[in-house]
C-alpha positions in Angstrom: 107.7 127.7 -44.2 111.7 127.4 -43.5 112.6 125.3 -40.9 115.4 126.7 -38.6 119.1 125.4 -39.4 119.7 122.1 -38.1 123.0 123.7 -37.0 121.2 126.3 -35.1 121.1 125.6 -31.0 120.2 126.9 -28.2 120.7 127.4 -24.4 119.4 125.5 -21.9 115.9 126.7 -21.1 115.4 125.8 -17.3 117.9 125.8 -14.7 121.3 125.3 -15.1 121.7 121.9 -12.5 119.3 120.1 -14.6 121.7 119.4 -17.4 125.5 119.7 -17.6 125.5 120.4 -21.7 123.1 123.7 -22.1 122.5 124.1 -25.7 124.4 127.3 -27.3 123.0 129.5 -29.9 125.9 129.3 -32.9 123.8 130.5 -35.8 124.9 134.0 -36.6 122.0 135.9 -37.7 121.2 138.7 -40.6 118.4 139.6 -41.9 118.7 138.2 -45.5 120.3 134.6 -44.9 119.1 133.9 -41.2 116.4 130.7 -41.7 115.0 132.2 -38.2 114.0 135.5 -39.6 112.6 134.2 -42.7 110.6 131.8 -41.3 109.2 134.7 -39.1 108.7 136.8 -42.3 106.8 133.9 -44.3 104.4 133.6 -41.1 103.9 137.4 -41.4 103.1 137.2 -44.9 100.7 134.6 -44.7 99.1 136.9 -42.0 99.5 139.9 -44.1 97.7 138.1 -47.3 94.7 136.4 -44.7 94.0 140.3 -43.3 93.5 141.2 -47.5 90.1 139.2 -47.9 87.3 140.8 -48.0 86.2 138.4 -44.8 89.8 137.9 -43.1 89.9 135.5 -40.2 91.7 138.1 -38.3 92.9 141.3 -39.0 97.1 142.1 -38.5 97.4 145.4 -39.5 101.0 145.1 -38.6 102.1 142.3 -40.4 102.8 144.5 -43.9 105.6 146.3 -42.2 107.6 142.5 -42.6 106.2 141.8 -45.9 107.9 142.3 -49.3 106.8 144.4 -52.0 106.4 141.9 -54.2 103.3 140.4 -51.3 101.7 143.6 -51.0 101.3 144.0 -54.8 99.6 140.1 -55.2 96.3 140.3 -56.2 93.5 139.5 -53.0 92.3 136.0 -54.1 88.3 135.6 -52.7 88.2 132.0 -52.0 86.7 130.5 -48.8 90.1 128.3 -48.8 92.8 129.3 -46.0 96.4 128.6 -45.1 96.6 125.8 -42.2 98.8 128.8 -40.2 95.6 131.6 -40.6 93.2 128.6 -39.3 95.7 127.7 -36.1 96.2 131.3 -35.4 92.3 132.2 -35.7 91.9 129.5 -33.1 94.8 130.7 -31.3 93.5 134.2 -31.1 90.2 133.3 -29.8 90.7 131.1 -27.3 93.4 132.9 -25.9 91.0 136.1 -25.8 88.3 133.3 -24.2 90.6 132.1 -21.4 91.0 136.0 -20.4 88.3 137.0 -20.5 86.4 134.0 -18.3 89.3 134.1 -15.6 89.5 136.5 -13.2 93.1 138.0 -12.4 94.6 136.2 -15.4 97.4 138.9 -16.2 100.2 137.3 -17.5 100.7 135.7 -21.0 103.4 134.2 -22.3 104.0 134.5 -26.3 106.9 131.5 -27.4 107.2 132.9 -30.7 109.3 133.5 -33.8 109.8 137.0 -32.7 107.7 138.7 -35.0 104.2 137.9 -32.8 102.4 141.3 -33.1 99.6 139.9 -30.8 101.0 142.3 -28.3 99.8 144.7 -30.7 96.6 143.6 -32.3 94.9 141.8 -29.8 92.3 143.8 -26.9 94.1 143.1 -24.0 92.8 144.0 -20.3 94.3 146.5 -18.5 97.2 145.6 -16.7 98.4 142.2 -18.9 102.1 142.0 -18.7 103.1 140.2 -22.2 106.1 138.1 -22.2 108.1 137.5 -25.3 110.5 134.6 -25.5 111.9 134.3 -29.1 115.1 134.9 -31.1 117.2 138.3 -30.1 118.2 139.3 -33.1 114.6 138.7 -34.9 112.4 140.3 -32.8 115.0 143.5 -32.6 114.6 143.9 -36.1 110.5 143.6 -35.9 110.8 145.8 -32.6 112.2 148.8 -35.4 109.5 148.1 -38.1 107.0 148.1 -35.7 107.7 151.2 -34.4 108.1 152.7 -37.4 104.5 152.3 -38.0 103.9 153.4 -34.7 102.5 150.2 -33.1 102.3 150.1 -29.8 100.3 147.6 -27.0 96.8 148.7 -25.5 97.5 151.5 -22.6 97.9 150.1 -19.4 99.8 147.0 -20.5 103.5 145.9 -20.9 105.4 144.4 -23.6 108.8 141.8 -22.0 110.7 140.8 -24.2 112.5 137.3 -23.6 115.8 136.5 -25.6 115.1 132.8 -26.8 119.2 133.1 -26.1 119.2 133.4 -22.4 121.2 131.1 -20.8 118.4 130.5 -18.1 115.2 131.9 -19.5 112.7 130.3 -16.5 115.0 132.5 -14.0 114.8 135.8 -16.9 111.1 135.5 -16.6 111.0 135.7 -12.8 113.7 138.7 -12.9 111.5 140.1 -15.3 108.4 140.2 -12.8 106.5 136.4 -14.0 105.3 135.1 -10.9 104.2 131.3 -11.0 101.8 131.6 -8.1 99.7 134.0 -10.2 97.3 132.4 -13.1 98.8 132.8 -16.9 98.4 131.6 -20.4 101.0 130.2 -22.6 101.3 130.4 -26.8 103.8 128.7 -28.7 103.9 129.3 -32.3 106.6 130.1 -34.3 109.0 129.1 -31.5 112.2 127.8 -33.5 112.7 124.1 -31.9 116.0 122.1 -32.8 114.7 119.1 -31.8 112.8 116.6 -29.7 115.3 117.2 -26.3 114.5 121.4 -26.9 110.8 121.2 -27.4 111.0 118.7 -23.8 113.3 121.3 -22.1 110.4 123.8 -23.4 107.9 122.0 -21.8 109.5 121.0 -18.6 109.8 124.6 -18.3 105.9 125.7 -19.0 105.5 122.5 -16.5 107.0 124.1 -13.6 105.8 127.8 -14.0 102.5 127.6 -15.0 99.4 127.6 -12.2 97.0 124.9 -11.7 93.6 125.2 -14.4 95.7 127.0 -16.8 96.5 126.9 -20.5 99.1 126.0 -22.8 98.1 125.8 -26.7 99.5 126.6 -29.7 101.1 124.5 -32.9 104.0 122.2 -33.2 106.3 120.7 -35.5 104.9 117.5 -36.5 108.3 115.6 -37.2 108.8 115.9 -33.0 107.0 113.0 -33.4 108.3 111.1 -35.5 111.8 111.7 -33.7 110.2 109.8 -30.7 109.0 106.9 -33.6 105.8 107.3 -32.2 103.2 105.5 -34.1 100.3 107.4 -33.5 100.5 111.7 -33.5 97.7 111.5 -30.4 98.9 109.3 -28.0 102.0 110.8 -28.6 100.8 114.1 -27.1 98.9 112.8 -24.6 101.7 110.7 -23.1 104.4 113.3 -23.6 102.1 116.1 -22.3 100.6 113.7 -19.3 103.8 113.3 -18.0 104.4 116.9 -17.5 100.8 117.1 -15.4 98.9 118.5 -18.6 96.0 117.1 -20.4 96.4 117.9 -24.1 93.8 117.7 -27.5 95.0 117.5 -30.6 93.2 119.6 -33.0 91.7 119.3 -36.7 92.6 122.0 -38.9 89.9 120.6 -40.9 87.2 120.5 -38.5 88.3 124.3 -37.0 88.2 125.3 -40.7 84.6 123.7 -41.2 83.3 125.6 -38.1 84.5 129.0 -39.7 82.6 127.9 -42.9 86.1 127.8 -45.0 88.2 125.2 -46.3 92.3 124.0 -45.9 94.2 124.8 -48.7 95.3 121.6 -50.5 99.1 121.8 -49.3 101.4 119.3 -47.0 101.5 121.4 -43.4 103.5 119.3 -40.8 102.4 121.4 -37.9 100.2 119.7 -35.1 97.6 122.0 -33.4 97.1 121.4 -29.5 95.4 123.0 -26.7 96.5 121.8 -23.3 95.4 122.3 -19.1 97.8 122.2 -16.7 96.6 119.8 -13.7 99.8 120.3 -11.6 100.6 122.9 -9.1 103.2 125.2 -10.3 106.4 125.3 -8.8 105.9 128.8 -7.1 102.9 127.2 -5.7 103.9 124.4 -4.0 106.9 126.3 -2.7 104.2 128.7 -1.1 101.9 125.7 0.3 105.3 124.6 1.8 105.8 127.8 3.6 102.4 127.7 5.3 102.7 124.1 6.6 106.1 124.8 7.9 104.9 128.0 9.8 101.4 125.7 11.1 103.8 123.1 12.3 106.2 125.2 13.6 103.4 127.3 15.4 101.7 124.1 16.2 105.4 123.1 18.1 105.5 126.4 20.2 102.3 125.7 21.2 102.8 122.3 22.5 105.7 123.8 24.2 104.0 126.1 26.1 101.0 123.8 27.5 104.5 121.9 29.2 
């Protein structure tokens, strides 16, 4: 799949007094050049080809609307070996649907995508989950038209937010846009256009300080984020990098996930790490409400002190 332009940056992703250089998106997009939107439409079409088998993983009903002709008219091909992407996002799908489902009053989910996610769309979502987009404008306009086209639309009783990727402060566009960090949520990043090593940090600084104690981030990764940092070994790379921002991450197998589905990897390099990760911090939101409560104690504790003199 094509990497995003190493020219291609991006604003900063948390709040502004936390750097002084905020990356800046350059990259002027269009539908046939952009690497962003082709990258999105290679994902769709491996999605598009997976829902084709006789026994697909998953089933995106959506993703043909991205695809070319030239995908639609390829032969279905019965083999019990699967793309490395279809594997990750069968995982993907069902945990995610797993975390839900066993957590009460886990509304909000957070999709970190390449803009052309149709999760929103596919997936059996309880009543009353707000879904938050955060991926390129421009892309996910121009899957917002196909899509409805083909009259897609997210289970009644939900909401779709979308997130420009763009934003010059995208933590403080999620709270405008009604994310509440003292409320439980789920975070997927896949597809999520990273520049570089400093971005996908910024990204994660970011989940960090917004998402709730217990709760989930998982999804893939670019695999040469590690080797930026030299690290020697792609596991204790994640669990440092991820420990340090109060999560506790696993590393995946695409190998083993694809044993446990009874299929095999198809014999192709994929330089994509798959992670699943718990969050054993406090969010933000949350220890800015704990605060509250012990100031009003104290200070209730103080009057009352007073009034015994």
């Amino acid at each position: 799949m094509t990497m995003p332009s190493p020219s291609t940056t991006y604003p900063s992703l948390i709040c502004s007094h936390r750097r002084k250089q905020p990356f800046l998106l350059k990259a002027k997009l269009n539908e046939q050049g952009d690497s962003l939107y082709q990258s999105a439409v290679s994902a769709a079409s491996l999605r598009f080809r997976e829902t084709q088998h006789s026994e697909p993983l998953f089933v995106d009903p959506y993703s043909g609307c991205f695809t070319s002709f030239h995908d639609k008219m390829d032969s279905i091909v019965e083999s019990k070996r699967r793309h490395p992407y279809c594997i990750a996002t069968k995982f993907i799908d069902d945990r995610l649907l797993q975390i839900i489902g066993s957590s009460d009053g886990l509304r909000q989910v957070v999709l970190l995508s390449d803009g052309m996610d149709t999760r929103p769309f596919r997936l059996n979502w309880p009543t009353s989950t707000i879904i938050f987009d955060v991926s390129p404008e421009r892309v996910f306009k121009e899957a917002a038209d196909k899509l409805k086209a083909v009259n897609a639309k997210v289970p009644r009783g939900c909401l779709l937010i979308h997130i420009p990727l763009e934003s010059s402060n995208i933590h403080q566009a999620l709270r405008s846009k009604g994310f509440d960090g003292n409320h439980p949520s789920v975070w997927i990043i896949q597809g999520l256009p990273l520049r570089n090593l400093a971005m996908f940090k910024e990204v994660l600084a970011m989940v960090s300080g917004m998402i709730t104690n217990g709760c989930f981030l998982m999804g893939e990764l670019p695999s040469w984020l590690a080797e930026t940092d030299l690290a020697p070994d792609v596991h204790d790379w994640t669990s440092k990098l991820f420990t340090s921002n109060g999560f506790r991450a696993e590393v995946k197998s695409y190998n083993d996930i694809a044993t446990d589905l009874d299929k095999e990897l198809m014999p192709q390099e994929y330089q994509k790490l798959l992670f699943i990760a718990e969050q054993l911090r406090f969010s933000d939101d949350q220890m800015e409400s704990w605060r509250s409560v012990f100031q009003r104690v104290e200070d209730d504790g103080d009057e009352e002190g007073f009034e015994e003199l």
